[in-house]
N, C-alpha and C positions, 0 to 999 in steps of 0.2 A: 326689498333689501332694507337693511335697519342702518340706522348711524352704528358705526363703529368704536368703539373705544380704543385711542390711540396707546392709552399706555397698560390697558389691562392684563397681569400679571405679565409686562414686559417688561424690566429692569435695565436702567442707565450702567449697564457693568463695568465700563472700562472710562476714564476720563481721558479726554487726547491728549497727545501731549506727554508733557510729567505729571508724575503722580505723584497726586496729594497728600501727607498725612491722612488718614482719619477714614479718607473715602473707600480705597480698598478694602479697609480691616470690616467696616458699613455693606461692601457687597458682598464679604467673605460671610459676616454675620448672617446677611439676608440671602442667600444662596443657600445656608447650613442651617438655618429655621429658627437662627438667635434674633429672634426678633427686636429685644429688647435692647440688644447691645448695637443692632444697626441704630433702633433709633435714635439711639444716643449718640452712635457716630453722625447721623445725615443732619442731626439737630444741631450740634455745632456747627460745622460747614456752613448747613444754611441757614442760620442766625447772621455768618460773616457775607451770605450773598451768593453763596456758588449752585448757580442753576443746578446742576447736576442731584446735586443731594436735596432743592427745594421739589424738584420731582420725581423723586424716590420718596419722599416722606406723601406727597402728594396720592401715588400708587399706593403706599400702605394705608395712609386716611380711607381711600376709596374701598379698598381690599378689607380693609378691618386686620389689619394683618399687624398685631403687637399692639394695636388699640381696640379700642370700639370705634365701630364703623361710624366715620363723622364724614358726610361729602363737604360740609362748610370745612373743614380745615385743610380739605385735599381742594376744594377750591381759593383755596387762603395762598397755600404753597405753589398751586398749579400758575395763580396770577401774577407769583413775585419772578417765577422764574422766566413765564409768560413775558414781561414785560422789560424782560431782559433780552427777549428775541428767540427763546429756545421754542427750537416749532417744536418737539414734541408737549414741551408745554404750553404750546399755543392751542394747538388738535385737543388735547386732553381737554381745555379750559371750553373750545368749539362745543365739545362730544355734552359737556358739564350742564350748558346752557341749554343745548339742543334737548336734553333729556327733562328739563330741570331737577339737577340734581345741586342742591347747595347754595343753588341759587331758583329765583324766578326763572321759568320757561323765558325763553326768548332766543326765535330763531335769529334775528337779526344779529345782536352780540354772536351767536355760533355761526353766522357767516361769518361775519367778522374777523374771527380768531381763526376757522378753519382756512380763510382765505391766505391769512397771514403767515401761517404753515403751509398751505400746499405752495404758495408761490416760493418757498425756500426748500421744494421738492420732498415736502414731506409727504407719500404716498397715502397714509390713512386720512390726513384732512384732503388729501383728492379727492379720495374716493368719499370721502362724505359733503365737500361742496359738491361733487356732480350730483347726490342724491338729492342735496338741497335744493341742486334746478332741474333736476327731475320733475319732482312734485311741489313746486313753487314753495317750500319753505324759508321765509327771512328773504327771499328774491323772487320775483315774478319768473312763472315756470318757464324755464327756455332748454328744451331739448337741447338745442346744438351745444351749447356752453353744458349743459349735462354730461355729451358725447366728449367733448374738448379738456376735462376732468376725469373722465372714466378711463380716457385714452394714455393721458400721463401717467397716469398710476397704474393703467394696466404693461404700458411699455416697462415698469420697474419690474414687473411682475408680480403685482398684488393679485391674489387669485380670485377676491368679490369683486374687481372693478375689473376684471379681464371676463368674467361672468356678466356683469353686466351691461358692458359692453357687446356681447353677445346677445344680449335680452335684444337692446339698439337695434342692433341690424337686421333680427327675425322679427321683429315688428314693425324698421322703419320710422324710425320717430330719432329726428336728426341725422339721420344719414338716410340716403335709400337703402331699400330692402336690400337685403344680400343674405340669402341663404348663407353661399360658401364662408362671409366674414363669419358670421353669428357661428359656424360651425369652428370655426380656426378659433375663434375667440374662446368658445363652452371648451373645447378640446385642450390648450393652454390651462383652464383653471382645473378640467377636470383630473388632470394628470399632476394635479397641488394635491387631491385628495376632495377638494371642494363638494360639497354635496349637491347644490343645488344646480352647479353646473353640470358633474355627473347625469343627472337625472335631466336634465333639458338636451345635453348630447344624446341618450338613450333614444328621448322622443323622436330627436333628428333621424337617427335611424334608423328606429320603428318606422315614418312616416313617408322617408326618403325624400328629406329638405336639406337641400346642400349637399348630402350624398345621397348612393344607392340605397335602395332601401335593404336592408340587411337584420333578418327581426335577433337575430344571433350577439349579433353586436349592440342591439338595444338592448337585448334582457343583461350583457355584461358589464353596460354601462349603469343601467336602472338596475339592477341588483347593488351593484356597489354604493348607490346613494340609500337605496332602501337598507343595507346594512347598518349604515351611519344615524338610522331612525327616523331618512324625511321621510313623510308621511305619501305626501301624494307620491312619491316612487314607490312604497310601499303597494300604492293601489293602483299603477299601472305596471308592478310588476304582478300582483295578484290577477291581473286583467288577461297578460300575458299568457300564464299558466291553465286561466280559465277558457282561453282559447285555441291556447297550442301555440301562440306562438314563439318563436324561437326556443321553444323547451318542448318537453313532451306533456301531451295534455296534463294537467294533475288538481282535479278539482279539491283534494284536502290542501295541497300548497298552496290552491287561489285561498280558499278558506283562510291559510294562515296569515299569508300578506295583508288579506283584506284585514283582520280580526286586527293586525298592528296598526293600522292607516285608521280602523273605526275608532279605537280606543283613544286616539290622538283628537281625535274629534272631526276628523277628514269626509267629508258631507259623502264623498263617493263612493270611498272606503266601505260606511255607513249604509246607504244604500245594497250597495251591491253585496253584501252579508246577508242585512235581510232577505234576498232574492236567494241565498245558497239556503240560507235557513227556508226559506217558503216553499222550495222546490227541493228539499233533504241532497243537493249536492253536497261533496264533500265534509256534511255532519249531517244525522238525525235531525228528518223533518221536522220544525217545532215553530207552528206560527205564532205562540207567544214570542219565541226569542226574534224572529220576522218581524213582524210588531214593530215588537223594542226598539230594533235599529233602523227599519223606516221612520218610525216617529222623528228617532233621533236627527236623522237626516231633516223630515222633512220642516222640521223646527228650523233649520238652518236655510230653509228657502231653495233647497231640492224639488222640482215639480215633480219629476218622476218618483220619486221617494212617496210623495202623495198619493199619487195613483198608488205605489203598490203597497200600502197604508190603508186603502179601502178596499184592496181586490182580497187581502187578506183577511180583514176582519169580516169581512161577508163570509168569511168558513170558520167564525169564530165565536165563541158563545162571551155574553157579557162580562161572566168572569173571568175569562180569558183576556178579553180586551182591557177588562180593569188592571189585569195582573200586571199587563204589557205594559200599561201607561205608568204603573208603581214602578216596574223596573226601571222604565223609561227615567224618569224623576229623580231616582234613587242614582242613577248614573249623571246626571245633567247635576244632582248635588254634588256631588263627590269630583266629576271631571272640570265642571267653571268654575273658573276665580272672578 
C-alpha cells in the first residue's frame, strides 16, 4: 500500500455553518471548470485566513488545475491552513512530506502532520500513519500501532485501511492469524469496488482460507479486480482459465489474462506466457516470442522463468535467440521508467 493523498481531486464544497461570500461562487467555479474565477475567489478568502479556501487553492497547486503545477505553493496554503488545525490540511501537508513533494522528504514531519489529523478522526491520515508503522517510516516499525490506525479508519469505512487490515490478519502481524477476520475485512473493501482487496478475497476462495473453498467465487471475485487492470489478478485469473478452474478450461483466455498482467510488467504473468508460447497453447507456437517473456520474467528474478529460458533456446538457433533478446530490450525500453 502507498500513502494516500488526502485531498486529491476532493474539494472542501460546502463551509459549515453560514456561508461566506466569495466561497460558494469559488466551488460553484471549481465544480463548472472556471478555474480561474475560483482562484480568485479562494485567493481572497484565504489572504483573510479561511482554512477552507487555503485548501482548495492548496488542491489546485497540487492538481495544476488553473495554474501550473507548483507543489511549494500547495504546500505554502496546505501549512497556513495546517496550522490552523484543519486535518484535511494537516493529512495533505503529512501526504506532501511523505512523498517529498514541495518540500525535502521527511517522514518524521509526515508523522507528525498525519498524526495530528488522524487524532481529529480524519480517516486518510489513519490510514497512512498505520502505513507509516507498518514499514517503520518517520517511527520505529510497530505492527500493533499499524493494526490500531488501520482499525479507525477501517471502522469509518475507508476501503484501503479495511484492505489492509485484512492483509493483518492473513498474515498475523499485530494481531493473530485470523483467517475468518482477514476475510470480513478483504470482503468490507471489496464491495467499495477496491481492487486489491477484490483480488486477495478471490484468492481467499480459491484457496479456502476463512471460507470453503469455492473456485466460482474466486474467479468472480478475481475477475473483477483483473478488470480494474491489477495485474497479479490478471494472472491468477489467466491461471484460473488455464486450469479450469472455476470457469471452463480456455487456454486462448489464459493467454489473454496472462498477455495484460505481462505487459504490466507482472514477473508471473511473464513467465507463464512464455510457457503458452513454448508449448503453442492458446497461440501459435513461437519460441522467439517464449524467449522474449521468459527473459523478461527472468530479469526480474523469476527462477523458473530461468529454467524455461534455457529449455527453450536449446530448440533455438542463434538468431532466434538474438532476435528474442532485441525484443526483449526493445520492450524493457519502452515498458521502465
Amino acid at each position: 500500500m502507498r500513502l494516500i493523498f488526502a485531498a486529491m481531486a476532493v474539494f472542501l464544497v460546502l463551509a459549515a455553518g453560514e456561508v461566506r461570500a466569495g466561497f460558494d461562487e469559488g466551488v460553484a467555479a471549481l465544480v463548472s471548470g472556471d478555474y480561474a474565477k475560483a482562484l480568485s475567489e479562494f485567493h481572497v478568502l484565504a489572504a483573510q485566513g479561511d482554512a477552507k479556501a487555503q485548501v482548495n487553492l492548496g488542491i489546485m497547486y497540487t492538481n495544476g488545475l488553473g495554474v501550473p503545477q507548483d507543489y511549494s505553493a500547495a504546500v505554502k496554503w496546505y501549512r497556513k491552513a495546517a496550522d490552523q488545525g484543519h486535518a484535511t490540511a494537516q493529512a495533505s501537508l503529512g501526504f506532501m512530506y511523505g512523498k517529498g513533494r514541495g518540500v525535502p522528504q521527511d517522514y518524521s514531519a509526515a508523522v507528525k502532520w498525519n498524526r495530528m489529523a488522524a487524532d481529529q478522526g480524519h480517516a486518510i491520515a489513519q490510514v497512512n500513519l498505520g502505513f507509516m508503522y507498518d514499514n517503520g517510516q518517520g517511527v520505529p516499525q510497530d505492527y500493533s500501532a499499524a493494526v490500531k490506525w488501520y482499525r479507525k479508519a477501517a471502522d469509518q469505512g475507508h476501503a484501503t485501511a479495511q484492505a489492509s487490515l485484512g492483509i493483518m490478519y492473513l498474515i498475523g502481524t499485530g494481531v493473530p492469524q485470523d483467517y475468518t477476520e482477514a476475510v470480513k475485512w478483504f470482503r468490507k473493501s471489496a464491495e467499495q469496488g477496491y481492487a486489491k482487496a477484490q483480488g486477495n478475497l478471490g484468492k481467499m476462495y480459491a484457496h479456502g482460507l476463512g471460507v470453503p473453498q469455492d473456485y466460482s467465487e474466486a474467479v468472480k471475485w478475481i475477475r473483477k479486480a483483473a478488470e480494474q487492470g491489477r495485474a497479479p489478478s490478471q494472472f491468477n485469473l489467466g491461471k484460473m482459465y488455464a486450469l479450469g478452474q472455476g470457469v471452463p478450461q480456455d487456454d486462448t483466455k489464459a493467454v489473454r489474462w496472462y498477455r495484460q498482467a505481462a505487459e504490466q510488467g507482472n514477473v508471473s504473468g511473464q513467465n507463464s506466457l512464455g510457457v503458452m508460447y513454448a508449448n503453442g497453447r492458446g497461440v501459435t507456437q513461437d519460441y522467439v516470442a517464449a524467449h522474449k517473456w521468459a527473459n523478461l520474467s527472468a530479469a526480474q528474478g523469476h527462477q523458473k522463468a530461468s529454467e524455461n529460458r534455457e529449455k527453450v533456446a536449446a530448440k533455438m538457433t542463434s538468431a532466434q535467440i538474438g532476435e528474442a533478446q532485441r525484443l526483449a530490450k526493445e520492450w524493457m525500453a519502452k515498458n521502465q521508467k
